[in-house]
ROBATI-586047 format. One record per residue (C-alpha): x, y, z. Coordinates in nm, 3 decimals, decimal comma. Last residue first. Example, Ala and Ser with C-alpha at 12.3 -4.5 7.8 and 13.67 -1.06 7.14 Angstrom:
2
<site <1,367; -0,106; 0,714>>
<site <1,230; -0,450; 0,780>>
***
This chain:
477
<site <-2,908; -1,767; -1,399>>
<site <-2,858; -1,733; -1,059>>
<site <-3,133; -1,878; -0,808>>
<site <-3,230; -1,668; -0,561>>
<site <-3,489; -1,493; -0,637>>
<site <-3,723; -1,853; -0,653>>
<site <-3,523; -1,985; -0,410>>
<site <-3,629; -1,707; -0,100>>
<site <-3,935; -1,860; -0,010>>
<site <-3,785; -2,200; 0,022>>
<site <-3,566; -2,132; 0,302>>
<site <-3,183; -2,160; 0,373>>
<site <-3,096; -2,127; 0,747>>
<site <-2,690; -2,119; 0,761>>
<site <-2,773; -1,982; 1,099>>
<site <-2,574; -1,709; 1,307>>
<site <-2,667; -1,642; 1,701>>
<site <-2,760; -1,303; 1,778>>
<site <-3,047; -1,419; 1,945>>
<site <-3,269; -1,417; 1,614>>
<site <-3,370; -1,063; 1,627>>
<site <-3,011; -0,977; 1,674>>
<site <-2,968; -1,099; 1,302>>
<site <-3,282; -0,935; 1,188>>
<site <-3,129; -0,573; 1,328>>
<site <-2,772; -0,633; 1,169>>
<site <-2,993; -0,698; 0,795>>
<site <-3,198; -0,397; 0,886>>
<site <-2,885; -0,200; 0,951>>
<site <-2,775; -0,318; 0,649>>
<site <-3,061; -0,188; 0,421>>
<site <-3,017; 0,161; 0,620>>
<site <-2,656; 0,201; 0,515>>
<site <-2,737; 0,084; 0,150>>
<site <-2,980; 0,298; 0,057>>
<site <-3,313; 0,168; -0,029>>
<site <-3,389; 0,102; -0,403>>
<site <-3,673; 0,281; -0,585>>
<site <-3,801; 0,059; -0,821>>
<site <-3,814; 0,047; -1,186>>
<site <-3,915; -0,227; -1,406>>
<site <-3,625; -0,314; -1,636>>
<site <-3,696; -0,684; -1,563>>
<site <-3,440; -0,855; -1,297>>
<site <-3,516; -0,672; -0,975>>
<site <-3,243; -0,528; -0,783>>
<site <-3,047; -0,752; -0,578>>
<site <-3,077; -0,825; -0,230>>
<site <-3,402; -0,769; -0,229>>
<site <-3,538; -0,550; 0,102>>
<site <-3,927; -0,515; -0,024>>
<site <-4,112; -0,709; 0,156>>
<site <-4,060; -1,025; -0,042>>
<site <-3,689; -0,970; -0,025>>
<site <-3,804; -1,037; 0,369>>
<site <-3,670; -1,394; 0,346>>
<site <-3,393; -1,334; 0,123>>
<site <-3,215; -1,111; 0,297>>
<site <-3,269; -1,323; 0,601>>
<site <-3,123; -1,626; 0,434>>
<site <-2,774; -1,434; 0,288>>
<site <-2,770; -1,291; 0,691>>
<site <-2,787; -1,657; 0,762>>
<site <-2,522; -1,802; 0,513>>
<site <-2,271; -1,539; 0,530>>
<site <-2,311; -1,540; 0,932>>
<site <-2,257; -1,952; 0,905>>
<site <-1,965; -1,947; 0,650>>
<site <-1,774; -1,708; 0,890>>
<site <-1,813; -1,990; 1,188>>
<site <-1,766; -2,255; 0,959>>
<site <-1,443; -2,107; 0,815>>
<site <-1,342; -2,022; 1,235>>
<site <-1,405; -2,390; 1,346>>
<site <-1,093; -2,507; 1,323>>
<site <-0,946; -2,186; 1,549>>
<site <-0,607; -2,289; 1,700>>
<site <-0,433; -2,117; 1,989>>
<site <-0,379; -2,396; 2,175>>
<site <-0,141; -2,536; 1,898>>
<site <0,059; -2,177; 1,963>>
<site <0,108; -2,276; 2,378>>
<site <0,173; -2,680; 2,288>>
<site <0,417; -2,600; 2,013>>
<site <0,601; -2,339; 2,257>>
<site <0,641; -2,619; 2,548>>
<site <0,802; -2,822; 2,259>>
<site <1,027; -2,594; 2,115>>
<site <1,116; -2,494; 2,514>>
<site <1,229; -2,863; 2,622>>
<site <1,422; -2,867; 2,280>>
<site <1,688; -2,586; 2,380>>
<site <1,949; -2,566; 2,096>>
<site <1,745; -2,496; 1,800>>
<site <1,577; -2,229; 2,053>>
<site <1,855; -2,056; 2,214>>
<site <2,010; -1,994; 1,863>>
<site <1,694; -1,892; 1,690>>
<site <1,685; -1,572; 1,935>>
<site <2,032; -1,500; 1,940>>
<site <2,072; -1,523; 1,535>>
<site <1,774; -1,262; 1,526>>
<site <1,950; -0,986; 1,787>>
<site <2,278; -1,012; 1,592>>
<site <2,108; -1,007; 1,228>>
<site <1,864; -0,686; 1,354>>
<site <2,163; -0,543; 1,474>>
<site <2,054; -0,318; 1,852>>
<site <1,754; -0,217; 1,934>>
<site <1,786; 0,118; 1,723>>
<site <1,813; -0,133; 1,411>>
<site <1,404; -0,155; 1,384>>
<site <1,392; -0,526; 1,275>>
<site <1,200; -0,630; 1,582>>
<site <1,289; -0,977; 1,711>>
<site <0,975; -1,176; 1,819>>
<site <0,924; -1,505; 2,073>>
<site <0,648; -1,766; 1,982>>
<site <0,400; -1,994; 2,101>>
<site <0,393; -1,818; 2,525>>
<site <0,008; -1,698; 2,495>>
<site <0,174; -1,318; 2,527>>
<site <0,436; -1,391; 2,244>>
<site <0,107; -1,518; 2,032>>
<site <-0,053; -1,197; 2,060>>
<site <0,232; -0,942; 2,062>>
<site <0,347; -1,099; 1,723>>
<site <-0,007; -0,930; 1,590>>
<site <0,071; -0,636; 1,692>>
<site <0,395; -0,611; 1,571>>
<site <0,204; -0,714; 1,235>>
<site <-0,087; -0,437; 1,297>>
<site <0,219; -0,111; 1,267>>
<site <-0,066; 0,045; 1,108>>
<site <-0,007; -0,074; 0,809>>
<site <0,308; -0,267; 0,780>>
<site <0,641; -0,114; 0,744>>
<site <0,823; -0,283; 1,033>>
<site <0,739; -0,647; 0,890>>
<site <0,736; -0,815; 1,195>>
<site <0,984; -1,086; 1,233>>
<site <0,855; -1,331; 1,440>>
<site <1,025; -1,648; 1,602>>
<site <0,775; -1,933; 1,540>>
<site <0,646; -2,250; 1,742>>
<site <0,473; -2,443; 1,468>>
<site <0,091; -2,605; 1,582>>
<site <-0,010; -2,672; 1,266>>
<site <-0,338; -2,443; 1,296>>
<site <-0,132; -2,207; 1,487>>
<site <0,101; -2,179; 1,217>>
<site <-0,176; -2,108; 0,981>>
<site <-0,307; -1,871; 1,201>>
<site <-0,002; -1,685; 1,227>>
<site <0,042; -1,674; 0,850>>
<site <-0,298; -1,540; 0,814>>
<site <-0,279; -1,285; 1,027>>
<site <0,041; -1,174; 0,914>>
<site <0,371; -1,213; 1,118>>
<site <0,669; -1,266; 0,944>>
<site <0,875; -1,612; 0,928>>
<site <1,102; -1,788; 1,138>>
<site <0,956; -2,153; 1,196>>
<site <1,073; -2,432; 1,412>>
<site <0,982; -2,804; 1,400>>
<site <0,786; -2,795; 1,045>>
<site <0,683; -3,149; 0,899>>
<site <0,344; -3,047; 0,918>>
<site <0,383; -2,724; 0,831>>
<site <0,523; -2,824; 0,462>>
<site <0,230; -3,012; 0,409>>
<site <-0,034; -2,748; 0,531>>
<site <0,120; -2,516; 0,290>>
<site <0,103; -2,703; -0,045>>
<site <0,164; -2,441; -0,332>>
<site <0,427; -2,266; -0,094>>
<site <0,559; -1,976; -0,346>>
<site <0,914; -1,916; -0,442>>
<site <1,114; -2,224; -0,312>>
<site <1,456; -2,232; -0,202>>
<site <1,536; -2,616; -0,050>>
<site <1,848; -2,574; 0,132>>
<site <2,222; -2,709; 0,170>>
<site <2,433; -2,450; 0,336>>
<site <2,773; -2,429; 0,153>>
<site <2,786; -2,047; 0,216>>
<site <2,815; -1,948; -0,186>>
<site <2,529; -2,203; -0,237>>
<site <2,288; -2,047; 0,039>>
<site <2,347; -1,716; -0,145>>
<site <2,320; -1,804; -0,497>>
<site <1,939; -1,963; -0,379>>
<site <1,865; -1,653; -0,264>>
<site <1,936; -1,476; -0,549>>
<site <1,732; -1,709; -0,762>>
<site <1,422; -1,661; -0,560>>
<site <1,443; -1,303; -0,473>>
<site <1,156; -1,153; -0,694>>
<site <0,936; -1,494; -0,690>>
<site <0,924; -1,503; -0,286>>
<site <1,168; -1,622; -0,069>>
<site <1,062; -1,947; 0,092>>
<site <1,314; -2,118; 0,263>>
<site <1,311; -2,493; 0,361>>
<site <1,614; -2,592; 0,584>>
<site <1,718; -2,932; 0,715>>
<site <1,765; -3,006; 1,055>>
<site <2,022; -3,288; 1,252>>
<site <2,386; -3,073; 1,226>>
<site <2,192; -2,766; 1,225>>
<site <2,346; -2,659; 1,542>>
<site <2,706; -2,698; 1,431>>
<site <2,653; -2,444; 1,180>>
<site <2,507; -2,186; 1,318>>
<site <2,717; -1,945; 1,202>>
<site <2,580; -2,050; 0,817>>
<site <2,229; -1,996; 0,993>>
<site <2,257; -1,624; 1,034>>
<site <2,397; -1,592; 0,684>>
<site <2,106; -1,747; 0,546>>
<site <1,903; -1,536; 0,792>>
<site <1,979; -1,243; 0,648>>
<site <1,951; -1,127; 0,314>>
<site <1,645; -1,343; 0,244>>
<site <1,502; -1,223; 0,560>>
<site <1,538; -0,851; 0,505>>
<site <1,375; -0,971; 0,135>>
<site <1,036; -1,079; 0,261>>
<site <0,835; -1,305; -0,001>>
<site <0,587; -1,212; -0,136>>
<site <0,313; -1,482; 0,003>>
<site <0,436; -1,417; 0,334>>
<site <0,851; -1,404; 0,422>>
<site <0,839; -1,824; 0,558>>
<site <1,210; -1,975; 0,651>>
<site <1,107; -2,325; 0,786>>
<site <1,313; -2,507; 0,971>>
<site <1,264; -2,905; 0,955>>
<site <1,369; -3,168; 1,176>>
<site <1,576; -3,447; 1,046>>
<site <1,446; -3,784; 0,985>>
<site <1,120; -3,954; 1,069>>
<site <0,892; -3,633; 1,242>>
<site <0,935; -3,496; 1,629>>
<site <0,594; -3,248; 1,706>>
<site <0,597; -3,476; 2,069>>
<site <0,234; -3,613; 1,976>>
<site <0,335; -3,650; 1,563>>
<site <0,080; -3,447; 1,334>>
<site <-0,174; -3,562; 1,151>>
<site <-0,331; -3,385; 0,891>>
<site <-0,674; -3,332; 0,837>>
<site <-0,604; -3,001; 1,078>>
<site <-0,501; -2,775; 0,790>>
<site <-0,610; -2,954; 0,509>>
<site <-0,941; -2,761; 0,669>>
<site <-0,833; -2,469; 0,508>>
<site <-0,773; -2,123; 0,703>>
<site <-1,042; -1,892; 0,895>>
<site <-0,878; -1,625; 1,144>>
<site <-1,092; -1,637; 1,478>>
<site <-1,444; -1,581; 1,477>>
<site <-1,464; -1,292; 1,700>>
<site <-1,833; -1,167; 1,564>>
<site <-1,968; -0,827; 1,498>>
<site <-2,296; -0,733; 1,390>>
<site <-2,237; -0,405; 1,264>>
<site <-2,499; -0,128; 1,362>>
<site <-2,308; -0,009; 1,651>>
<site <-2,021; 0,092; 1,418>>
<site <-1,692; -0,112; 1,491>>
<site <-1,474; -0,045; 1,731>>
<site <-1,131; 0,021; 1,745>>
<site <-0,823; 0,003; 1,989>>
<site <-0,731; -0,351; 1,938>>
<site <-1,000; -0,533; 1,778>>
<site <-1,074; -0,832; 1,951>>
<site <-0,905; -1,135; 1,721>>
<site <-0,950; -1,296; 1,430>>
<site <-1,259; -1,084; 1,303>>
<site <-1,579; -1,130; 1,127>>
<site <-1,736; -0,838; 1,058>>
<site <-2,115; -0,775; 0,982>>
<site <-2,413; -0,626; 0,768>>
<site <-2,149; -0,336; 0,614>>
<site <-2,200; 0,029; 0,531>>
<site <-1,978; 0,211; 0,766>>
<site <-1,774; -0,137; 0,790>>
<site <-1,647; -0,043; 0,483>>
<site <-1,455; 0,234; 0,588>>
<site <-1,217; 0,064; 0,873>>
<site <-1,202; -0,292; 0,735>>
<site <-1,065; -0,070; 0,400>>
<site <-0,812; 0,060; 0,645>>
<site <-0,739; -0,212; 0,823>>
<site <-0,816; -0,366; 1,103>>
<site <-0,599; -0,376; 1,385>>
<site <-0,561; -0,756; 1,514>>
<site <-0,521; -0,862; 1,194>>
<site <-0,738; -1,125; 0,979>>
<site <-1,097; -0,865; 0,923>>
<site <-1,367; -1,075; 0,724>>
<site <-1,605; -0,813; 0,675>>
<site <-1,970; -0,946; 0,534>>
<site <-2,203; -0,729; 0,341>>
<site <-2,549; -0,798; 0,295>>
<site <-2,686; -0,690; -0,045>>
<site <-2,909; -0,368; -0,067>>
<site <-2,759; -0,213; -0,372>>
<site <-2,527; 0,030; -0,176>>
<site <-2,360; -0,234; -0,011>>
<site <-2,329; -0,422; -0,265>>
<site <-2,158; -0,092; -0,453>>
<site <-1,928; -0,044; -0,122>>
<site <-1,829; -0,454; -0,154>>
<site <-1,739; -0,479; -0,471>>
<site <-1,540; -0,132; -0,540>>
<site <-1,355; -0,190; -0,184>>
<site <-1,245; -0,562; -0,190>>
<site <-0,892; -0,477; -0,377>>
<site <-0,838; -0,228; -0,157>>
<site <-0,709; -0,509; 0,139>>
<site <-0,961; -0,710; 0,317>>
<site <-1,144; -1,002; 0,252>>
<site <-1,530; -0,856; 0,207>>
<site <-1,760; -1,159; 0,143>>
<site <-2,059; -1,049; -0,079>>
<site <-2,420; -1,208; 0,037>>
<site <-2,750; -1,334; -0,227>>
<site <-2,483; -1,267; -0,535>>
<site <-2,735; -1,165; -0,875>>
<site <-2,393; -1,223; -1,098>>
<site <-2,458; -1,013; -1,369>>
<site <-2,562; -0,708; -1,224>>
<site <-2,336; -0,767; -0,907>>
<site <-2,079; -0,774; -1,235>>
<site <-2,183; -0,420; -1,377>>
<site <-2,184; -0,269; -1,065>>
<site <-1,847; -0,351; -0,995>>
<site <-1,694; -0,301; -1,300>>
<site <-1,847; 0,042; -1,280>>
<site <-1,660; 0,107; -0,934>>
<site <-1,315; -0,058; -1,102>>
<site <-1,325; 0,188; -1,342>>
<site <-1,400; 0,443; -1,104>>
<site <-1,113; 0,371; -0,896>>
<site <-0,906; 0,308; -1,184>>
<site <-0,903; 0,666; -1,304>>
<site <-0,842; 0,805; -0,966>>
<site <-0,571; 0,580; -0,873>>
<site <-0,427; 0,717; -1,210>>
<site <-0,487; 1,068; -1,149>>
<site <-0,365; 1,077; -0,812>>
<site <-0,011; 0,849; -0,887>>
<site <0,154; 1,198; -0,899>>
<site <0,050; 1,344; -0,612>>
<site <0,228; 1,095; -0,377>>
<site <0,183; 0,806; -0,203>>
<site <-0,169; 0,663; -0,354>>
<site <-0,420; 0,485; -0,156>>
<site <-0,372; 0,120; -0,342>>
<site <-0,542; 0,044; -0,656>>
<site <-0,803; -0,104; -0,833>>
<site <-0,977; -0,240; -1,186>>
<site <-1,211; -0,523; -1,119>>
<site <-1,141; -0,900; -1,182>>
<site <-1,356; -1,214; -1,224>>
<site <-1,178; -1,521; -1,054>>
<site <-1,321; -1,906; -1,074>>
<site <-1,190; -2,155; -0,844>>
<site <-1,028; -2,478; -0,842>>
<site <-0,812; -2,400; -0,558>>
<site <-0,442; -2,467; -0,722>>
<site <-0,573; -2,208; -0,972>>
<site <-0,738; -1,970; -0,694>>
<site <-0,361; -1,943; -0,547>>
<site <-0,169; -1,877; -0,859>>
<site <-0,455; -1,629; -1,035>>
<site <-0,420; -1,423; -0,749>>
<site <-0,052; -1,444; -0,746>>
<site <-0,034; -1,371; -1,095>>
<site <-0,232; -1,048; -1,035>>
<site <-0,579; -1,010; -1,139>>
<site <-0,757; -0,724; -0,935>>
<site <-0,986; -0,972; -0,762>>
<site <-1,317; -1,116; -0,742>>
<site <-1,419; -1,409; -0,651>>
<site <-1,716; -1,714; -0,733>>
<site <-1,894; -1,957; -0,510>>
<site <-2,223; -2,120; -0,604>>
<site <-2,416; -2,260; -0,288>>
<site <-2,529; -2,599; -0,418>>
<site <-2,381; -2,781; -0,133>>
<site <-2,482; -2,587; 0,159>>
<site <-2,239; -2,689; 0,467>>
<site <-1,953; -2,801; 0,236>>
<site <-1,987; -2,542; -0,064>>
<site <-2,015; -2,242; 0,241>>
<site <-1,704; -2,388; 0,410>>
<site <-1,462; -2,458; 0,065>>
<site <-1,532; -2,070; 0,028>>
<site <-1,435; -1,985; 0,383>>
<site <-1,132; -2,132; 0,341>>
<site <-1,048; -1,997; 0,030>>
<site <-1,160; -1,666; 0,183>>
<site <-0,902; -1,691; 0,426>>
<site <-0,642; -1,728; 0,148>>
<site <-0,689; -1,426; -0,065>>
<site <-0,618; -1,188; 0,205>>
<site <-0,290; -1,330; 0,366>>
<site <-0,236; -1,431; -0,013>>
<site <-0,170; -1,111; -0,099>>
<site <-0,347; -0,865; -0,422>>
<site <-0,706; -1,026; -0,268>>
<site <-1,043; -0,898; -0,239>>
<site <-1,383; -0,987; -0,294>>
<site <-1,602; -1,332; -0,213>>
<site <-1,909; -1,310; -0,369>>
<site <-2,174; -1,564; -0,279>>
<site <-2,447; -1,730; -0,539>>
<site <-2,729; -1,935; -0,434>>
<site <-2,846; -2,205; -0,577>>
<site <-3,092; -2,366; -0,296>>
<site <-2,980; -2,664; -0,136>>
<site <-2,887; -3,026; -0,217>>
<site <-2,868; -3,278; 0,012>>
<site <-2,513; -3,445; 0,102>>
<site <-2,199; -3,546; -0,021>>
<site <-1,983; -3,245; 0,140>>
<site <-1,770; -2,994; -0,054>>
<site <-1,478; -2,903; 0,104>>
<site <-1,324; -2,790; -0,274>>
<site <-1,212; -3,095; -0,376>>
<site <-1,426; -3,372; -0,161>>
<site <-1,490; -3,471; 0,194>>
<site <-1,671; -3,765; 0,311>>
<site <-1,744; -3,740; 0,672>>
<site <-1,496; -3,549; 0,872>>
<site <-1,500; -3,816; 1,198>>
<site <-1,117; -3,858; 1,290>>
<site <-1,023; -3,476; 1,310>>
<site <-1,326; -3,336; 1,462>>
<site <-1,509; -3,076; 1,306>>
<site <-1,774; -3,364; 1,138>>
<site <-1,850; -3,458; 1,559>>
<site <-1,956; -3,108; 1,614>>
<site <-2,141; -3,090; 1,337>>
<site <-2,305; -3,443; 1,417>>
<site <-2,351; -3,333; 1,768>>
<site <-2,546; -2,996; 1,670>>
<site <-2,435; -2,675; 1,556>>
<site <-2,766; -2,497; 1,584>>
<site <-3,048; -2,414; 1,281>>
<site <-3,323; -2,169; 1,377>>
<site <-3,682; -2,285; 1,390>>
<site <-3,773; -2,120; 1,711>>
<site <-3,769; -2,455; 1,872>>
<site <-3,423; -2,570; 1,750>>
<site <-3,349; -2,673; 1,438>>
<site <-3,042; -2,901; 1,366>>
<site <-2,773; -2,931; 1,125>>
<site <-2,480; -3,142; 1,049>>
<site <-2,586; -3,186; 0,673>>
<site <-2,859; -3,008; 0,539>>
<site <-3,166; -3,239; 0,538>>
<site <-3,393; -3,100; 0,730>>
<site <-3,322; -2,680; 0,603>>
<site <-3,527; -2,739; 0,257>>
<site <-3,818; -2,759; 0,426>>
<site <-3,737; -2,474; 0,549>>
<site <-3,871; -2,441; 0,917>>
<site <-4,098; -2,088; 1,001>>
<site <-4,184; -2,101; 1,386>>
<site <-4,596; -2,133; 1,430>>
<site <-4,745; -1,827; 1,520>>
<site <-4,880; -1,853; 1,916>>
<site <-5,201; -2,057; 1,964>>
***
């Protein structure tokens, strides 16, 4: 008789789950069914599930500085608590007021580490130097602490000190990559890194052979798609336009498209406008729609997003990752702005994708196609006055819709967290031990690679498995 298949007992009752004959947990009918829209199951704060209880496990989730990183892992967050209940959930920033803004409203808790951007010039070298190792210890000393069984990388150099030093310590490392051309902290990281979970096929760049890499989609919040939305995207009352600059705000579109709109007059007749500006030109843009008799709801920061989508017709906003997967969770045809300073040039690239798949059109700000303000008005013109379009655009950007992406993310966290702590007992621990014995810890390159190689062991496909022989290590204290 062959070895029987190993089946936590712990795995039976997690909710939406099955095993299939190798022992390995598979999206199922009931998961399937809790996806859709009319059959959730009961949902509380946070995603989290009424349900069976699982092992305590703790998950880092590290990044942040813009909401297009700091979101995402919300979502993901609210995943892992809703498909293993008693997974503990805790993130770590560099402690800006946005930060502290977003995870707030979220009901979550923040630790922060010292960091900072690549610097510009020579001068900022000794301080990006200084906080760099800062933030390095910080990290240490809180994976100490903390005892995470995975570490979420979001993006952006905020998640660097956490997730190099987990690497380095033996903990699986997950990517979560939201632009089409990852970044530069995507870039190094995945060196070291278990996996990356990406929006979109990776224009121009690989990852390492060693990373197990999975198209996921961009995860957002399920209060995304709980929401209904009207069959021909028409709500009671005017239609809404919705001015979005990213989490900060974009001041080229403060400065124009008030102006923009004021010629338009005669189209708005039957829309209102909601503008978000971002806290630095909040009150300025306000002045401005007042001085051109426009009547408009200013707002700094979008507490409730997946409200204010809803009852979007039209949106002209930037083009993050997040942002466009947001709008393609809500199903908001968009003209794109991309920001023309952006890393990499990834937001143009980004635009390209949903411009391609008919949901949007884009205006480039670069002046040497003509005025930026000229080009802009044209494009929101033709649209506010052409209806038939809005609505073939809403049904190209709705198709492009992920709502399984969190689950899809929480599911590699959750099996390459279970593998770990499977063979801790043979010597790859995710954490180091917790007496002052010493013990010669592998590197982190080669602890990863085993983590990539267990994955593929298991047909590549990613489990929220949770077994009883890891508990016992597990459990934070």
């Amino acid at each position: 008789m062959g070895r029987a298949p190993h089946r936590s007992p712990l795995l039976a009752g997690c909710p939406g789950l099955r095993l299939d004959r190798f022992g390995q947990p598979q999206a199922g009918p009931e998961l399937r069914a809790s996806r859709s829209a009319g059959s959730r199951g009961t949902v509380g704060r946070h995603g989290r599930r009424s349900g069976p209880v699982t092992v305590g496990w703790r998950v880092i989730l590290a990044g942040g500085g813009t909401g297009g990183h700091l979101q995402p892992g919300v979502a993901v967050a609210e995943a892992l608590v809703g498909m293993a209940p008693e997974v503990r959930v805790c993130f770590v920033g560099t402690g800006t007021p946005l930060e502290r803004q977003i995870l707030l409203a979220a009901g979550y808790r923040c630790h922060t580490v010292p960091a900072r951007p690549l610097p510009r010039g020579i001068r900022q070298w000794p301080a990006f130097l200084r906080d760099t190792l800062a933030g390095y210890r910080r990290a240490r000393l809180l994976l100490s602490q903390q005892r995470p069984a995975a570490v979420v990388g979001l993006g952006g150099y905020a998640s660097v000190p956490v997730a190099w030093m987990a690497a380095r310590r033996g903990v699986p490392v997950v990517l979560l990559e939201q632009n089409a051309v990852p970044g530069r902290a995507t870039r190094w990281l995945s060196r070291s890194a278990a996996a990356l979970c990406s929006a979109w096929d990776t224009d121009g760049w690989q990852p390492p052979g060693r990373v197990w890499h999975q198209v996921t989609g961009n995860p957002v919040q399920a209060a995304f798609f709980a929401r209904g939305r009207p069959v021909d995207g028409q709500t009671d009352g005017p239609r809404q336009l919705l001015v979005l600059g990213g989490s900060q705000g974009a001041r080229a579109l403060n400065q124009t498209v008030p102006r923009l709109l004021a010629r338009l007059r005669p189209l708005l007749a039957n829309w209102r406008i909601v503008h978000q500006s971002g806290w630095a030109d909040w009150q300025a843009t306000r002045t401005l729609y007042a001085r051109l008799g426009l009547e408009a709801t200013v707002v700094p920061f979008v507490a409730d997003m997946p409200a204010l989508l809803t009852r979007s017709a039209l949106a002209v906003s930037r083009a993050g990752g997040t942002t466009l997967a947001e709008l393609a969770a809500t199903a908001v045809p968009a003209v794109l702005v991309p920001y023309p300073f952006a890393s990499d040039d990834h937001q143009r690239i980004n635009a390209r994708r949903l411009v391609s798949s008919g949901a949007a059109v884009t205006v480039d700000q670069d002046e040497r196609y003509g005025p930026f303000a000229q080009r802009l008005q044209q494009a929101v013109e033709r649209l506010l006055g052409d209806s038939g379009r809005l609505a073939r655009m809403r049904l190209a950007m709705g198709r492009l819709a992920r709502p399984e992406a969190a689950m899809d993310v929480a599911r590699v966290v959750l099996h390459l967290a279970d593998r770990s702590g499977r063979t801790g007992q043979q010597g790859l621990r995710p954490h180091p031990p917790r007496s002052g014995a010493r013990c010669q810890r592998p590197a982190g390159k080669e602890t990863n690679r085993a983590h990539v190689e267990m994955a593929r062991a298991s047909n590549g496909q990613p489990s929220p498995a949770v077994t009883a022989a890891g508990c016992g290590s597990r459990r934070p204290h």
